[in-house]
Phi, psi and omega in degrees: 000126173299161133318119199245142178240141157212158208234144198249172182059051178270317190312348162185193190037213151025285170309292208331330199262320179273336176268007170262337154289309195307320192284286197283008185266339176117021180282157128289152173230154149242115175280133197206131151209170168306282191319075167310330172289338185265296195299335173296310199285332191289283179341277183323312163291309211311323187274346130305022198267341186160216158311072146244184153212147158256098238262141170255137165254093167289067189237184155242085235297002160307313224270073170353273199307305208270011158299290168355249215270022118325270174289355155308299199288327219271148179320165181284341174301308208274020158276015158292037200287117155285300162237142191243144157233118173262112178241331190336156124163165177207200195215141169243148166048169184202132189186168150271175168330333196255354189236339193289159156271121210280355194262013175270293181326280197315312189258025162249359189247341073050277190278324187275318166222000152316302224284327150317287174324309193282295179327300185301334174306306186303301194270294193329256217340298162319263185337321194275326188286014183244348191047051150211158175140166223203109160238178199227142152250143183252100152223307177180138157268008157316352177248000186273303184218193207245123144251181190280151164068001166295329214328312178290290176339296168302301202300306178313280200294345174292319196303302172305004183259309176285349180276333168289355195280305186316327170287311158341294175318294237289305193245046149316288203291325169304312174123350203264130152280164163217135183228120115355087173240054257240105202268167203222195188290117173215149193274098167212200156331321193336274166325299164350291156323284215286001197238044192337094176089353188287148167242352174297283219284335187267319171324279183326333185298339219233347174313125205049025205230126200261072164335145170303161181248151135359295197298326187270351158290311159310321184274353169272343220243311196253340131325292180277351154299347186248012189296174152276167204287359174251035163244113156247145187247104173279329183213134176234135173262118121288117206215142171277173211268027135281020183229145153244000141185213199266011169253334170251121147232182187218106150300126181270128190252000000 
C-alpha cells in the first residue's frame, strides 16, 4: 500500500515540484489549491509518473471553515495522511513599514501562518490517532534574519520558524516529526508574486546569482522523509552556494 502525502500550494514552484518527486517515488498524493484549471493539469501529469492515485482539493487555506470541512469530508483512505507539507505561502510588496499595504500584511500573514495553523489544525488530529506522521513547514530565511522592506514577510516566515519549534514540543509523545525548511534565494513564481506580474522587476531579484530551483527543495523535502524513522532533520537552511544568508550574497555580472 502506498504512502500518502499532501502538500497545500501544489500548482507551482515549490508544491508542484515535491508533489511530482514524491508522485514518481510510488507516494499517493493529495494536491490542494486555489487554481482549479492548474490543479486538474497537475492531476493528470501526476498519474502518469505510474500505480499511484491522486486526490485534487480545490480551497483556500485563508478559509478557517472550508480547510474544516474539506479535510473533515475525505474517505478514511485518504484521511491516512502520512506526510503534510504546508508549502502555501508568498511574499506581497516590498516598502517599508511606513509605507507598506496592509491589504499586502493580510494576505501574507493570513496564507503564511493563518492558513499553515488552520490546515495542521485539520490533518495532526488524523496523525495523532495513527501515532505516525511527518510534517514539513516551508519556510523561509527571511525568517532566520531581517532586510529592509522585509518586515511582515519576514515576521511571518520567523512565525513558521517558532511554529515548528513548537510542534515539535507538542507531538513529541506522538511519534510525529516536524522539519523545517528555510529556502534561500530560488527562482520560482515567487517574485512575480511579490512585484505583482512586473517580470523586469522579478527577473532582477535573481541576476547573476545561479538560484535555487524548485526542483532542489524537493529532493530535500524527500531526503528528510525517507531518512529512518527515529531520524528527524528538524530545521534545514538552504542557499545557493552565492548566498550566505539574506544581506549576502555575491553576483556574477
Amino acid at each position: 500500500m502506498n504512502k500518502t502525502i499532501m502538500i497545500t500550494g501544489a500548482t507551482a514552484g515549490f508544491g508542484k515540484a515535491i508533489a511530482k518527486k514524491f508522485a514518481s517515488n510510488g507516494y499517493d498524493v493529495i494536491i490542494t489549491g486555489r487554481r482549479k484549471d492548474k490543479l486538474d493539469k497537475l492531476e493528470n501529469e501526476l498519474l502518469s509518473s505510474g500505480k499511484i492515485n491522486v486526490l485534487s482539493l480545490n480551497f483556500d487555506v485563508r478559509k478557517k471553515d472550508e480547510v474544516a470541512t474539506v479535510i473533515g469530508n475525505l474517505s478514511s483512505k485518504w484521511k491516512a495522511i502520512d506526510i503534510l507539507v504546508n508549502n502555501a505561502g508568498l511574499a506581497v510588496g516590498l516598502d517599508h513599514i511606513d509605507a507598506g499595504d496592509t491589504d499586502d500584511w493580510d494576505r501574507m500573514i493570513d496564507t503564511n501562518v493563518k492558513g499553515l495553523l488552520y490546515v495542521t489544525r485539520a490533518v495532526a488530529p488524523l496523525m495523532v490517532a495513527r501515532n505516525t506522521g511527518h510534517i514539513f513547514n516551508i519556510g523561509s530565511i527571511a525568517g532566520k534574519d531581517n532586510y529592509e522592506n522585509g518586515n511582515v514577510y519576514c515576521a511571518s516566515k520567523s512565525a513558521v520558524d517558532s511554529l515548528s519549534k513548537s510542534m515539535r514540543i507538542d507531538l513529541l509523545k506522538n511519534n510525529i516529526r516536524v522539519t523545517h525548511i528555510a529556502p534561500g534565494m530560488a527562482e520560482t513564481e515567487f517574485s512575480l508574486v511579490r512585484f505583482k506580474g512586473d517580470k523586469e522587476k522579478a527577473d532582477s531579484v535573481y541576476k547573476g546569482i545561479d538560484a535555487l530551483s524548485a526542483e532542489d527543495i524537493a529532493d530535500a523535502v524527500y531526503y528528510c522523509a525517507t531518512l529512518p524513522a527515529h531520524v528527524c532533520i528538524n530545521d534545514l537552511v538552504i542557499t545557493p552556494t552565492q548566498q550566505a544568508g539574506v544581506n549576502h550574497s555575491f553576483r556574477k555580472m
